[in-house]
C-alpha positions in Angstrom: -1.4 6.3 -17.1 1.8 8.1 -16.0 4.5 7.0 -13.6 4.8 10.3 -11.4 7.3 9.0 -9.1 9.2 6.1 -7.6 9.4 6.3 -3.8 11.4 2.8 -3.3 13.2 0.7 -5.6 10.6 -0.6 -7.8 7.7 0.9 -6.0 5.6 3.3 -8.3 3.2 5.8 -7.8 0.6 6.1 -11.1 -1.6 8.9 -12.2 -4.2 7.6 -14.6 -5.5 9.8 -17.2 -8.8 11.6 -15.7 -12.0 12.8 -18.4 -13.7 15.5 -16.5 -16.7 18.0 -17.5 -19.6 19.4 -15.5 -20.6 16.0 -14.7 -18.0 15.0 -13.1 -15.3 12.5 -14.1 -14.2 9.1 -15.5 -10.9 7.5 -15.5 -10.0 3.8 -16.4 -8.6 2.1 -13.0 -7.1 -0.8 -14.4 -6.3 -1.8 -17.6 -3.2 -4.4 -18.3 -2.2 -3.5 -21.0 -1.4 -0.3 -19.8 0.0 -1.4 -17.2 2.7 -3.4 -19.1 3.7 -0.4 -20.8 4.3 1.3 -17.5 6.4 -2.1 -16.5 4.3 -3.9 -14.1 3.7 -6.8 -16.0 1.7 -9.3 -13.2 -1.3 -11.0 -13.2 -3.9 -10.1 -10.3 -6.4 -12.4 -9.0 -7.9 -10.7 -6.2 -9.8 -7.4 -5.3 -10.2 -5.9 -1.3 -11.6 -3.0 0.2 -11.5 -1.9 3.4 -13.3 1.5 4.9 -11.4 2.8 7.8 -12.1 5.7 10.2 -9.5 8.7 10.7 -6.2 7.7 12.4 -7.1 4.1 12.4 -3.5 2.4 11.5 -4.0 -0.9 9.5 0.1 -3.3 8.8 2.3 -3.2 8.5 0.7 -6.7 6.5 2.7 -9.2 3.9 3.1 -12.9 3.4 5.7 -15.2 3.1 3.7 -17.3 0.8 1.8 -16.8 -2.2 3.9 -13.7 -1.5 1.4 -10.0 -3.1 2.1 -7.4 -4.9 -0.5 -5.0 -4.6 -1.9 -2.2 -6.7 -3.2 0.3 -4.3 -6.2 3.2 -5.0 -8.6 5.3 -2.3 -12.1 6.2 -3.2 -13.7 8.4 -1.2 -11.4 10.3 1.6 -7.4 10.0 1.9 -4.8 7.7 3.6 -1.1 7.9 4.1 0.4 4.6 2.7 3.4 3.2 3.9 5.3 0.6 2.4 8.8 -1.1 3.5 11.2 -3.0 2.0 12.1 -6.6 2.9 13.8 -7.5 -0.1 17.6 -8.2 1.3 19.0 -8.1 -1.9 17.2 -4.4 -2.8 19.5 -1.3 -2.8 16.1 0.3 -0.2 16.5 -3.0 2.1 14.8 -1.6 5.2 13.9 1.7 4.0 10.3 3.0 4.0 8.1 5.3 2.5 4.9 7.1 3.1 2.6 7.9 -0.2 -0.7 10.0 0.6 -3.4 8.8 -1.7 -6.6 10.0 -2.0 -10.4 10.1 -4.2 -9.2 13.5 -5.1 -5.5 12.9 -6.0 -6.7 9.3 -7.7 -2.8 8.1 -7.0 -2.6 4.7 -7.9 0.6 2.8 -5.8 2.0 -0.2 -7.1 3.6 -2.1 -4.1 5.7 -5.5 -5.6 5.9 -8.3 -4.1 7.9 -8.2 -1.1 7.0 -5.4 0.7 4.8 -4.7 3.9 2.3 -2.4 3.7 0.2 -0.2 5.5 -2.1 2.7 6.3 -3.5 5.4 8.1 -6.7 7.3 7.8 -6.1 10.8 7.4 -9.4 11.7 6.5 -12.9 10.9 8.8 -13.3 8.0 6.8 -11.6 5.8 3.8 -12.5 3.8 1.0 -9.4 2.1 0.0 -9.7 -0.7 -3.2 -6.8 -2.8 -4.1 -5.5 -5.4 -6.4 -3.6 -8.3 -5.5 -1.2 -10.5 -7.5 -2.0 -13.6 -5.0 -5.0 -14.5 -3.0 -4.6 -14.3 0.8 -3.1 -17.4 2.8 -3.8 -16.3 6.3 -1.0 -18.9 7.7 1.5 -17.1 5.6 0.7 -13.8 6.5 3.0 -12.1 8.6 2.7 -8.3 10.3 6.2 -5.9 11.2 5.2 -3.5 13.9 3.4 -0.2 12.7 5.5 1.7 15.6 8.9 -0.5 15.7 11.4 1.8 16.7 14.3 0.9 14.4 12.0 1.9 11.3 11.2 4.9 12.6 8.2 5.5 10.5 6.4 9.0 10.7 2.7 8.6 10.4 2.1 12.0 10.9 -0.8 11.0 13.6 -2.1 13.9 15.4 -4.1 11.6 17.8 -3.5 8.5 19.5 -3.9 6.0 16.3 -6.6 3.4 16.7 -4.9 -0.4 15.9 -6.3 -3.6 15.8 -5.2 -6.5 18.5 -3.3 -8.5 15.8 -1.6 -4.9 14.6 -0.4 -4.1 17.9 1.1 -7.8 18.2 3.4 -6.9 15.1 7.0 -8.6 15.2 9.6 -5.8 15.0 11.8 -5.2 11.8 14.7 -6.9 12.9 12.7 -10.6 13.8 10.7 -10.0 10.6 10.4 -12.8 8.2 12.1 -11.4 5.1 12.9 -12.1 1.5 15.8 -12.3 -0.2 
C-alpha cells in the first residue's frame, strides 16, 4: 500500500497493491501491519456500509466523543468524499477537501480523528465500506452543514442533491463543536 497523496494535514489517500489477470482482481483491504508502516497506527473496532443513490449528499458527520477516525473505501460505483478539519490547533483548521473514490480507482482515505466527513454519490449508485477507530455514540454525534456558506464546499452536484432531514439540520462551521 502506497500513500499517493495528502489532501489535509494528516489526511491520506492510499492505493493498495492490486493482483489482476483475466479473472479479475484481488487486493488486500486492510491489513495493520501495513498500515503502520504507512503511519496510521490505530486500532479499529467497527465496520459500516452504506449504498447511496447518485447525488444523494450524506455529513458532514463526527463526534465529540469516542471521537473516529475512519478508513474510507467504495465498492461498486464512485463518491466524492469530503472531509474538514476541526482540529484548532491543525495548520488546515477549517480547510476542506474533496477526494473522488471509487470500485475502479480502489482509493482508500484515511480520515483521523477529528474531522467531519461526508459524501456524495456521483455515480447511480454506491457501495461505500469503512472502518472506524471508535464505535458510534449517537449522543455524541454532531453534523456541520453540507452547504454552510463559509466552507464553501464544491460538491460538483449537477442536480439538486438529495439530503436527509437530520443532514439538512446541520449546524454551520462557525457554531460547530470543535477540537482542539
Amino acid at each position: 500500500m502506497k500513500i499517493i497523496s495528502k489532501p489535509l494535514k494528516d489526511v491520506l489517500v492510499l492505493e493498495p497493491k492490486v493482483f489482476g489477470d483475466a479473472r479479475g482482481f484481488f487486493l488486500e483491504s486492510y491489513n495493520e501491519r501495513v498500515l503502520v508502516d504507512v503511519g496510521i497506527r490505530e486500532h479499529f473496532v467497527q465496520d459500516n456500509q452504506s449504498l447511496s443513490s447518485r447525488d444523494v449528499v450524506r455529513g458532514l458527520h463526527y463526534q465529540i466523543r469516542q471521537v473516529q477516525g475512519k478508513l474510507v473505501r467504495v465498492i461498486v460505483g464512485e463518491i466524492l468524499d469530503v472531509v474538514v478539519d476541526l482540529r484548532r490547533s491543525s495548520a488546515t483548521f477549517g480547510r476542506w477537501s474533496a477526494v473522488p473514490l471509487s470500485g475502479d480507482n480502489k482509493h482508500i482515505l484515511w480520515i483521523p480523528p477529528g474531522f467531519a466527513h461526508g459524501f456524495r454519490v456521483v455515480s447511480e449508485n454506491a457501495h461505500v465500506l469503512y472502518k472506524a477507530t471508535d464505535y458510534y455514540l449517537p449522543e455524541a454525534e454532531r453534523t456541520v452543514s453540507w452547504s454552510d456558506p463559509d466552507l464553501k464546499i464544491d460538491w460538483q452536484l449537477s442536480a439538486d442533491p438529495i439530503v436527509s432531514e437530520k443532514d439538512q439540520r446541520g449546524t454551520s462551521f462557525r457554531d460547530a463543536e470543535k477540537f482542539e
